[in-house]
C-alpha positions as CSV (number, residue, x, y, z in Angstrom):
1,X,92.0,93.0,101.1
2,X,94.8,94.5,98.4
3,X,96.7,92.9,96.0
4,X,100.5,92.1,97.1
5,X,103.2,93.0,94.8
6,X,106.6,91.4,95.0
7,X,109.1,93.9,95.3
8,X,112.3,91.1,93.7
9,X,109.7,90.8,90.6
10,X,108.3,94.2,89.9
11,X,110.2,95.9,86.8
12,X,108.9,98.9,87.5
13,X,107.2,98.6,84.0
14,X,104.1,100.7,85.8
15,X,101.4,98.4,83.5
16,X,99.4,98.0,86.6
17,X,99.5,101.8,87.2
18,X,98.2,102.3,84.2
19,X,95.4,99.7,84.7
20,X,93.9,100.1,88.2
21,X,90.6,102.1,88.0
22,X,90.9,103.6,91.6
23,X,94.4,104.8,91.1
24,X,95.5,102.3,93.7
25,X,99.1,102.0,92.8
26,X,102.0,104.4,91.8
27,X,105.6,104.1,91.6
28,X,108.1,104.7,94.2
29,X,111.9,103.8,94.0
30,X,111.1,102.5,90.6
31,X,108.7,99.5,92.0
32,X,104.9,99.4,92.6
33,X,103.3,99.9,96.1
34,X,99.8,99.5,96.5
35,X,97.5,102.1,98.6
36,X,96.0,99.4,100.7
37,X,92.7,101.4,101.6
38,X,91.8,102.8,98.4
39,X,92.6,99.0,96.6
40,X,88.7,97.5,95.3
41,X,91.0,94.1,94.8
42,X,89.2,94.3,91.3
43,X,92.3,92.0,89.6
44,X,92.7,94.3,86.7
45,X,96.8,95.3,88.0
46,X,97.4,91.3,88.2
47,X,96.4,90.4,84.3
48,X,98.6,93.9,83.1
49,X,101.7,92.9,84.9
50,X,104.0,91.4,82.2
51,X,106.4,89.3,85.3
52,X,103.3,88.6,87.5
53,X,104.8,90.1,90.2
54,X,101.3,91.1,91.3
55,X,99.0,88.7,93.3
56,X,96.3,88.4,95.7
């Protein structure tokens, strides 16, 4: 299962971009979107996000 990012809360800081290990998110539009099948739900993009737009 991957993470869920709220779209109304994301910055679009990219903290959790920065974070993930299997290069599971990237920016679009100036929000996060998360790559569903390559996420390893490992938590590491939910403690970087500064709004905690990011949960499981």
């Amino acid at each position: 299962m991957a993470v869920k990012i709220d779209k109304d809360l994301c910055t679009g800081c990219g903290a959790c971009v920065d974070t993930c290990p299997v290069n599971a998110l990237e920016m679009k539009d100036d929000k996060s979107v998360v790559d569903e099948d390559t996420c390893i739900d490992c938590g590491a993009c939910i403690s970087s996000c500064p709004v905690e737009a990011i949960s499981e």
